[in-house]
C-alpha positions as CSV (number, residue, x, y, z in Angstrom):
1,X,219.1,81.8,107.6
2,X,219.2,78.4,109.2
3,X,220.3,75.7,107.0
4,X,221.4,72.0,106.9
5,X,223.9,70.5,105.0
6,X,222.4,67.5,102.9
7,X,224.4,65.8,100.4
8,X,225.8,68.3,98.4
9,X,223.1,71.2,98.8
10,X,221.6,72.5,102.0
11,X,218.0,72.7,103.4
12,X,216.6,76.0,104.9
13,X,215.4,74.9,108.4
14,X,212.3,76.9,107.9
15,X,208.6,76.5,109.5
16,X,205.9,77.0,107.0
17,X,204.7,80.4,108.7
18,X,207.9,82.0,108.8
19,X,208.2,80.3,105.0
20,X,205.0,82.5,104.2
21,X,206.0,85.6,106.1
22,X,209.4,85.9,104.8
23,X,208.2,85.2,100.9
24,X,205.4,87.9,101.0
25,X,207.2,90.4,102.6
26,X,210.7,89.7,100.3
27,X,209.7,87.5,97.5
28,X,211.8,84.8,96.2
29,X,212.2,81.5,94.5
30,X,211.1,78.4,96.5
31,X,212.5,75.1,95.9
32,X,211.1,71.8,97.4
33,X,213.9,69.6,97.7
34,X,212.8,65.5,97.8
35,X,215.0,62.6,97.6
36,X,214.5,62.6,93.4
37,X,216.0,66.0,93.8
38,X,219.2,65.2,95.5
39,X,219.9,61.9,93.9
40,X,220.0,63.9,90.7
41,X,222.2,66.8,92.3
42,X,224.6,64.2,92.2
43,X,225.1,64.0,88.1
44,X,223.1,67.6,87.1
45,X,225.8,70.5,87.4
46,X,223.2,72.8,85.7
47,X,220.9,71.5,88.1
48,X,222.9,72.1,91.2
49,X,223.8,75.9,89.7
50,X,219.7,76.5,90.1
51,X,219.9,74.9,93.2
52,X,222.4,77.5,94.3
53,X,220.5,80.2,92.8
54,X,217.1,79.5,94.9
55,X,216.5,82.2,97.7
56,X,214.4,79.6,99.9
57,X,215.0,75.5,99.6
58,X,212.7,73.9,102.1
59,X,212.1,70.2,102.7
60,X,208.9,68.5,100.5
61,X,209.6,64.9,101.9
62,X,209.6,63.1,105.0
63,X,212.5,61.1,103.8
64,X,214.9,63.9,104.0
65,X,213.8,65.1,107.5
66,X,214.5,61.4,108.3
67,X,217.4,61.5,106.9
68,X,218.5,64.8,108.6
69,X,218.0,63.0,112.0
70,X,220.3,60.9,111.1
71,X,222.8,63.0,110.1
72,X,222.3,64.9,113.7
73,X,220.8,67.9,112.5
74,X,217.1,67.6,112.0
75,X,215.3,69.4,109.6
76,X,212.1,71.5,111.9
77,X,209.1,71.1,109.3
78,X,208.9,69.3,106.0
79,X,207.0,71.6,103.1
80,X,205.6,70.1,100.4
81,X,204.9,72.1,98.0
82,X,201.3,70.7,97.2
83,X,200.8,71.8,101.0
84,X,203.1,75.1,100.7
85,X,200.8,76.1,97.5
86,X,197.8,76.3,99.3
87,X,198.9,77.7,102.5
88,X,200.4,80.1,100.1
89,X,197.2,81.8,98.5
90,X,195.0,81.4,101.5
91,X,197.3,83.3,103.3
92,X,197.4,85.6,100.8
93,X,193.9,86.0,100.3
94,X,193.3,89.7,100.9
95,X,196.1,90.7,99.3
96,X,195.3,92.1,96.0
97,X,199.2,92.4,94.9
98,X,199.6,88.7,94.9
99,X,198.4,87.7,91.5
100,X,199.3,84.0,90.3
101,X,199.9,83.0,87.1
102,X,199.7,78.9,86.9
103,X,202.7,77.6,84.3
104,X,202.1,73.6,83.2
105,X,199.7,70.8,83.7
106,X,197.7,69.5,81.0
107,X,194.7,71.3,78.6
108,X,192.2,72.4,80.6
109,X,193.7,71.1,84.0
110,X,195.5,74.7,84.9
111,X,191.8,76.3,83.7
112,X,190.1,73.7,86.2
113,X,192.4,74.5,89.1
114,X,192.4,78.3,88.3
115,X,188.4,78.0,89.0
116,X,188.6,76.2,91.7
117,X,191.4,78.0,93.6
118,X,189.8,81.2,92.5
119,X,186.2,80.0,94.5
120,X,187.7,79.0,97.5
121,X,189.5,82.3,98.3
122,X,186.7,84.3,97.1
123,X,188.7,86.2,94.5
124,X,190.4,86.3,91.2
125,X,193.5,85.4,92.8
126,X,194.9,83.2,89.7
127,X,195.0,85.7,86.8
128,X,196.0,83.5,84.0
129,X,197.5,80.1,83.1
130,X,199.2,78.4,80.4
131,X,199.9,74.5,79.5
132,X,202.7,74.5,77.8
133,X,203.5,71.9,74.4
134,X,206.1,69.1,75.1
135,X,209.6,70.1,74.5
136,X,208.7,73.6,74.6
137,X,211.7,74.2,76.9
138,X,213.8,74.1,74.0
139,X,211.8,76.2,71.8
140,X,213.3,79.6,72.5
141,X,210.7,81.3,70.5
142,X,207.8,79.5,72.4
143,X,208.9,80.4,75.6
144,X,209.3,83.9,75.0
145,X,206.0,83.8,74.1
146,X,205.2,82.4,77.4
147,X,207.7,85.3,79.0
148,X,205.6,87.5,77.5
149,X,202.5,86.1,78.4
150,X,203.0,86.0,82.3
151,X,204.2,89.7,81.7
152,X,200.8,90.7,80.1
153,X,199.1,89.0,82.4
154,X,200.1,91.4,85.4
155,X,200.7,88.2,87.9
156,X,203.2,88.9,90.7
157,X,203.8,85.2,91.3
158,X,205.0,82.4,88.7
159,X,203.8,79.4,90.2
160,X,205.5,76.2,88.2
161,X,204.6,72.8,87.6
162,X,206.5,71.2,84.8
163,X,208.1,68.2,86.7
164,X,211.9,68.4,87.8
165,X,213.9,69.1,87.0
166,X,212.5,71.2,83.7
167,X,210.3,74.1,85.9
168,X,212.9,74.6,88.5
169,X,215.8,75.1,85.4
170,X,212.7,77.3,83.3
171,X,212.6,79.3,86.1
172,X,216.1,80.0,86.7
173,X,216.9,81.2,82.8
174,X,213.9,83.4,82.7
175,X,212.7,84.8,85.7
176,X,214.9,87.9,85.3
177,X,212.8,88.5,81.9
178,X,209.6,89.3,84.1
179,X,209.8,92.2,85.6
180,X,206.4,92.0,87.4
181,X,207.1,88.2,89.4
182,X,208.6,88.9,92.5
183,X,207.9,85.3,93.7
184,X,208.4,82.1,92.0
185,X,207.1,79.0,93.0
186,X,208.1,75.3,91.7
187,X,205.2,73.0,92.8
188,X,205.8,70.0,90.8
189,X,202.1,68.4,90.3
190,X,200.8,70.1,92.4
191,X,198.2,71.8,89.4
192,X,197.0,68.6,88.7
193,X,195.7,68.1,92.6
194,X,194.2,71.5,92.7
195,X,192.7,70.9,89.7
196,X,191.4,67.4,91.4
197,X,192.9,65.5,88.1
198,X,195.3,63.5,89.9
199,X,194.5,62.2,93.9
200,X,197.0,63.3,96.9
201,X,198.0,60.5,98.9
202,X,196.0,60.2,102.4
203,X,197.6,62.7,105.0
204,X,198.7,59.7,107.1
205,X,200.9,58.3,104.6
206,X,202.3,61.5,103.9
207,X,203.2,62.8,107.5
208,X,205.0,58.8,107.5
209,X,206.8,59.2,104.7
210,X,205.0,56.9,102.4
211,X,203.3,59.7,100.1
212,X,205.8,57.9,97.2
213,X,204.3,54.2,97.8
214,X,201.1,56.0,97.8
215,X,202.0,57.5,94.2
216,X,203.8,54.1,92.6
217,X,200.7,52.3,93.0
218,X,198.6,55.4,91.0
219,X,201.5,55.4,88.6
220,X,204.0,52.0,88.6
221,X,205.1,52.5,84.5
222,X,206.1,55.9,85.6
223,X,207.5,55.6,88.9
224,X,209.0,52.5,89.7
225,X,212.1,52.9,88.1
226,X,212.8,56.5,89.9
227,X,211.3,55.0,93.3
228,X,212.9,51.4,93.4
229,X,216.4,51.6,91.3
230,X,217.5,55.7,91.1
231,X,216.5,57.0,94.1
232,X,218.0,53.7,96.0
233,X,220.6,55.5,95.7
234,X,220.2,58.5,98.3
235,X,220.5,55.9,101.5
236,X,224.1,55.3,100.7
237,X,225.0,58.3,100.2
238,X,223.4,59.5,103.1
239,X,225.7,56.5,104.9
240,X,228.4,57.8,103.4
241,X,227.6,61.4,104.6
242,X,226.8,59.5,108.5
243,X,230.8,58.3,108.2
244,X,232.3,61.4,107.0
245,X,233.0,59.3,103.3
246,X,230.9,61.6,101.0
247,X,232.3,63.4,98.8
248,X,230.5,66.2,96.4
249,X,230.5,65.6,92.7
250,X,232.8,68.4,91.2
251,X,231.0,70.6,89.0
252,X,233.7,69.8,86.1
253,X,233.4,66.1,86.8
254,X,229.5,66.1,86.6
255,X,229.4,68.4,83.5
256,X,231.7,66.1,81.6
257,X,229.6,62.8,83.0
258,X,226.4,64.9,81.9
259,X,227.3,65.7,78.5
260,X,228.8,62.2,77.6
261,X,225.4,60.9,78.5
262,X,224.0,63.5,76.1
């Protein structure tokens, strides 16, 4: 499979078609990588090892195929995920083995987008959903219960939206508990849009590359310290890519700078 080297991870130089082709047929885990992503690749070891683990890591932002330019290697298509999702059960529409079980959002939001995905393909294509407590990540008993739930539930695709880098990590620990998902989605807030809770930013600022300006302005106590100061930091290293000067964080160095921040 095509790839390009970004940082220290690499982006699957997918279209969107052959995206949806290749996932239905073979399942998989699809990761949207976006410049939050890789900036934290950079200190996350356990991050990087899911990373790694992903079968598909296609490009959500507009910055990174930017970026890839750059470098000399251009990236064909970016794929957001809150544009993947819904190319993802329309294409899927007839095809009664692809049953979704939605994993995060807020009460009643995953209900709300479950109805209204469910209308617009014209089937009970979302099965079941679950908003999960805070901190349940580290409540072993409480996500078994969820394990167990997307197992009852008979849904052949986990799609995930508990930020970054929380649903990718979930994923990668438990996915080999359910038996039945054979494809596992990470769409970030992506729930919240399909449930119509939260607005997308305006298609022209997203095929620009200004979907993030677009969301600091819904959200600036949120956002402005990952969009101004942390993410800052993926233009020099990109530079330092552009010169041949970058060097990939050694997994032993970023464990040890991870756990002394712990």
């Amino acid at each position: 499979m095509k790839a390009v080297k970004l940082l220290n991870t690499s982006i699957h130089n997918l279209s969107q078609q052959e995206l949806l082709a290749k996932l239905t047929q073979y399942g998989g885990f699809v990761i949207t990588p976006n410049v939050d992503h890789l900036v934290k690749l950079q200190k996350d070891a356990e991050f990087l090892e899911v990373y790694n683990q992903a079968t598909y890591r296609v490009c959500d932002s507009k910055i990174l195929q930017y970026a890839s330019r750059f470098l000399g290697n251009p990236i064909e298509e970016k794929i957001s995920g809150s544009d993947f999702f819904p190319a993802f059960y329309r294409y899927n529409r007839h095809d009664r083995k692809i049953r979704i079980f939605l994993l995060g959002a807020g009460d009643g939001i995953a209900q709300k987008a479950q109805a209204r995905i469910n209308h617009k393909v014209g089937r009970k294509i979302v099965i079941d959903t679950y908003s999960p407590p805070l901190g349940f990540e580290h409540d072993e008993a409480e996500c078994q219960r969820i394990v167990q739930k997307i197992e009852r539930s008979g849904a052949t695709v986990l799609a995930a939206g508990l930020g970054s880098p929380k649903q990718e990590k979930w994923i990668a620990k438990y996915r080999h508990q359910l038996k039945n998902v054979k494809i596992f989605l990470a769409i970030g807030a992506t729930i919240d849009f399909e449930a119509g809770y939260k607005p997308r930013a305006p298609k022209w600022m997203s095929e620009i590359g200004l979907e993030w300006l677009y969301r600091l302005l819904l959200e600036p106590k949120r956002l402005w310290r990952r969009y101004l100061v942390d993410d800052m930091f993926f233009f020099w290293l990109v530079l330092q890519q552009k010169l041949r000067l970058y060097e990939s964080p050694s997994p032993m160095k970023t464990l040890a700078l991870r756990t002394s921040r712990n």
